[in-house]
Each structure stands twice: as C-alpha cells, then as structure tokens.
C-alpha positions as CSV (number, residue, x, y, z in Angstrom):
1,X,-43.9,73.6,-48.0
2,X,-46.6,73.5,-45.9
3,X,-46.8,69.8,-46.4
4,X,-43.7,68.6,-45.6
5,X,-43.8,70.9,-42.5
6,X,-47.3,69.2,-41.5
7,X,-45.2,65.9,-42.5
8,X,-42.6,66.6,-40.2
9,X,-44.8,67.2,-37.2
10,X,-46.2,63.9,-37.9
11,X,-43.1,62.4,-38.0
12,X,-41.9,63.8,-35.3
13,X,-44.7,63.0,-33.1
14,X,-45.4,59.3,-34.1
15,X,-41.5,59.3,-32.8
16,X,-42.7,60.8,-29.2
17,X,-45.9,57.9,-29.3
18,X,-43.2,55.4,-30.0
19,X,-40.9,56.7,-27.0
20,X,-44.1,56.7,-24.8
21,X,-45.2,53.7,-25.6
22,X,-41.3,52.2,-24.9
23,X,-41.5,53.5,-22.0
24,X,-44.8,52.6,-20.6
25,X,-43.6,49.2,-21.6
26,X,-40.5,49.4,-19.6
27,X,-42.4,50.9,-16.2
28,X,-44.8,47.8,-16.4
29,X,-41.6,45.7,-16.8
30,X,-39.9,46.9,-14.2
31,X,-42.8,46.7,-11.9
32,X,-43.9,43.2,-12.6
33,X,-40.5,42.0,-12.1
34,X,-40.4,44.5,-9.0
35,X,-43.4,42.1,-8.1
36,X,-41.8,39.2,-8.6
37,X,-39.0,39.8,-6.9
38,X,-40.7,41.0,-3.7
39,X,-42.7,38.0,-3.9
40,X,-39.7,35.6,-3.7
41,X,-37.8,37.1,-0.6
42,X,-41.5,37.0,1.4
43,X,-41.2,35.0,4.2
44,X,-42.9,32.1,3.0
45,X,-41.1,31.1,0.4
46,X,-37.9,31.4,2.1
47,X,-37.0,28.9,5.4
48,X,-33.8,28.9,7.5
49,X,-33.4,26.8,10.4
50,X,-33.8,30.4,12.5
51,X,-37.5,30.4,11.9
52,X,-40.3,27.9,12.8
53,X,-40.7,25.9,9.4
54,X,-43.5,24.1,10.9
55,X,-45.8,27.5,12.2
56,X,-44.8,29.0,8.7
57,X,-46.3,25.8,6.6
58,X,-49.5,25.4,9.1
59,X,-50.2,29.0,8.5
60,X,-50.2,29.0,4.8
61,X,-52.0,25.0,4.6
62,X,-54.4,26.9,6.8
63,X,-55.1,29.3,4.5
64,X,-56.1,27.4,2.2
65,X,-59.0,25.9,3.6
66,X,-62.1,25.6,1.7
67,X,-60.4,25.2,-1.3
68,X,-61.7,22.9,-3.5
69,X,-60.5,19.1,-4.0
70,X,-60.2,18.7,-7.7
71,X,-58.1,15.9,-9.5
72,X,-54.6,16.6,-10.0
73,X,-54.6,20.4,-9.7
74,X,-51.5,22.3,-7.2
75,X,-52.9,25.0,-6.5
76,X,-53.3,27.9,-5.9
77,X,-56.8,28.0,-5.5
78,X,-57.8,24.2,-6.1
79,X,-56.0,20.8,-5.5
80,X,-56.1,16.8,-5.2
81,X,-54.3,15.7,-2.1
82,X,-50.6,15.4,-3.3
83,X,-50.8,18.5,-5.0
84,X,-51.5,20.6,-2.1
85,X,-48.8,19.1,-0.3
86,X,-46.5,20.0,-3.5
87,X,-47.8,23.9,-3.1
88,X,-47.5,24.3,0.7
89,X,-44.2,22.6,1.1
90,X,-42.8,23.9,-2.4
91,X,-43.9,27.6,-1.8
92,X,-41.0,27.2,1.4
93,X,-38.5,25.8,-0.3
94,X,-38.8,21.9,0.9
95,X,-38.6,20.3,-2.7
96,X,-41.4,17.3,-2.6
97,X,-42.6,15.4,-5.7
98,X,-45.7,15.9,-7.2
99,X,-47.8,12.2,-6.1
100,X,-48.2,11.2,-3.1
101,X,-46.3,7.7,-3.6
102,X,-43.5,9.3,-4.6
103,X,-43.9,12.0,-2.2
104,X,-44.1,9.2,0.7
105,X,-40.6,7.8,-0.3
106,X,-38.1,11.5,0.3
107,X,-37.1,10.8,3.8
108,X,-36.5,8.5,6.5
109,X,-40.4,7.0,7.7
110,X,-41.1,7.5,11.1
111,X,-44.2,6.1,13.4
112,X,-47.2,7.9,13.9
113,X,-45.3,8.2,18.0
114,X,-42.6,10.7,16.1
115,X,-44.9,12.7,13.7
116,X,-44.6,16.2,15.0
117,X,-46.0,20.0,13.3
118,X,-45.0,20.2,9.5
119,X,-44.6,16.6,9.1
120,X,-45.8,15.0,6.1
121,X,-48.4,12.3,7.1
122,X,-49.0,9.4,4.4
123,X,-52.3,6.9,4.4
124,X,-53.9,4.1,2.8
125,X,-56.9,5.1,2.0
126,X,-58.0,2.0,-0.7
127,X,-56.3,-0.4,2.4
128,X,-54.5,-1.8,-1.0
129,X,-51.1,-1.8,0.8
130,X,-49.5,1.1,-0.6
131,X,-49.8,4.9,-0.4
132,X,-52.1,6.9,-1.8
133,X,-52.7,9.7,0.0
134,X,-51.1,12.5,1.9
135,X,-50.8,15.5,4.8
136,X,-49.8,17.6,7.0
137,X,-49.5,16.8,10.6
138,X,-50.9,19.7,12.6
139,X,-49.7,18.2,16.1
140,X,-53.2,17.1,18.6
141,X,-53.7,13.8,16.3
142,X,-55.2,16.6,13.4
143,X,-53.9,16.8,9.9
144,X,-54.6,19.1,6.9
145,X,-54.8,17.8,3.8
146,X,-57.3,18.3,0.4
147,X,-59.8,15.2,0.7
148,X,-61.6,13.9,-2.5
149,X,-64.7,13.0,0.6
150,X,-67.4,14.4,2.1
151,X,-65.3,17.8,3.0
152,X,-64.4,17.8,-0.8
153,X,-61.5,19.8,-0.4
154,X,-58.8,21.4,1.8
155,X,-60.1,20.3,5.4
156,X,-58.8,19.2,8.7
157,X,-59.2,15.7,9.7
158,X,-58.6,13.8,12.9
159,X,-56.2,11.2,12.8
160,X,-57.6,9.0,15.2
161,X,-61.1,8.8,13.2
162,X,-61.8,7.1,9.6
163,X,-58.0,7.6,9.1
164,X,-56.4,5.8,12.1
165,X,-56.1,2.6,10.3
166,X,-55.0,4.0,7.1
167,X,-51.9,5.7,8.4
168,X,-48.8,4.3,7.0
169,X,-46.1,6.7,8.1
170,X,-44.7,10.1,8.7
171,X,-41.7,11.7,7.0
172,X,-40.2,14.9,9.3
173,X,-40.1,18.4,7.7
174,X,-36.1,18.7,8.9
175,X,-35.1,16.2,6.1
176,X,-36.9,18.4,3.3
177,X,-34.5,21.5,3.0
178,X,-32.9,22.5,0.4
C-alpha cells in the first residue's frame, strides 16, 4: 500500500514537472516572439513617405562604422560592399539585390549632379567598364560604404578623392519602396 501511494506521488509529480516545464516553454515562446514582433514595427524597419527615409538610413549605415569588410557577408556585424547596402536599405523596407551589379540596375540612373541623402551611389573601381561597387550618398560629396582598402571596412569616403573617376551613377532612394 505504501508503494503505490509513494507511486502515486511520483506520478503525480513528474505530471506537475511536465506542466512546468510546458509552461516555461510557452513564456520563452511568447517572449521571443514578443521580441520579434517589437522588433519589426521599430522605426527602422518600417518607412512611409511621412518620415525622412534618408536621415533614418544614414543613421543606421552610421552605425555601423568600423565594422569589418569581409567578402560576401550582410551583416550585421561584418560585410563586403553590396552586402551592407542589402542590410541598411533591406532593414527599411527598400528591397535591393544582394550584388552590387544587380543592385546598380533597380532604378532610373541619375548623374552624380542629382545624387542626394539615401541615394545609392555605384563605382568602377577595376575601371573595367561595369559596376562593381556600391554606397550610400551622405550629401557634401561623402559616401558610406564597406571598402575591401585601406579602411578595410564600413568607412566614409569622399567622393571627389580616389573615387571621383570611378563613379558611374546614382539610383534615388524614392524609387526603392515597397
């Protein structure tokens, strides 16, 4: 008798471990979708026309600065050129491919004279006649981008130094909405 009473208790609290356990699983759950969620309506991942696209894109490429250039890594910590213009634009929901070729071909080109804030910025850096790298126009003739050079990573070039003659074209940051 005493057995099946010590049985029992067992029984009925391997039941209680399994509830706990349930439930613990449930309340981590919750809160990582809780997480996720929050993380998706933050203001920059999501751009209407009300706010200032360009600000909201310079302050995130900003932060990124000092991150290392390494071949073709997006993000978030590291990234080749095209791939942290694919996670800055991408993370405000302006779809862009992931090279910068194909990136350089989304929009209508524009002249360096038209470029303005939250542009995307496209060079020819091997002078081989097509695109191989990419940017972000800051505005002042500066541009963000993660260089494979001496910076060796996310940096902040001027246009009008070792990259004036590489510049191919701009694309504007109004004709990448959703």
């Amino acid at each position: 008798m005493i057995i099946i009473q010590i049985i029992n208790k067992l029984e009925r609290k391997n039941k209680i471990m399994k509830i706990f356990k349930l439930s613990i699983s449930m309340l981590v759950l919750i809160s990582t979708l809780y997480l996720y969620l929050s993380a998706e309506s933050s203001p920059l991942s999501k751009l209407t026309n009300e706010d200032n696209p360009s600000d909201t894109l310079i302050s995130l490429a900003k932060s990124k600065i000092g991150s290392p250039y390494i071949y073709s890594k997006t993000g978030p910590s590291s990234f080749d050129c095209s791939g942290f213009v694919y996670y800055i634009y991408n993370k405000n929901n302006m779809k862009v491919p992931r090279t910068s070729l194909a990136q350089s071909k989304i929009g209508p080109k524009i002249n360096r004279a038209e470029i303005k804030k939250g542009d995307l910025v496209f060079f020819d850096t091997s002078l081989k006649g097509h695109v191989n790298h990419s940017g972000i126009y800051l505005g002042d003739g500066k541009f963000i981008h993660a260089s494979s050079g001496k910076a060796n990573g996310v940096t902040i070039s001027d246009m009008d130094g070792w990259y004036k003659d590489k510049f191919k074209w701009g694309i504007q940051l109004d004709s990448l909405y959703d």
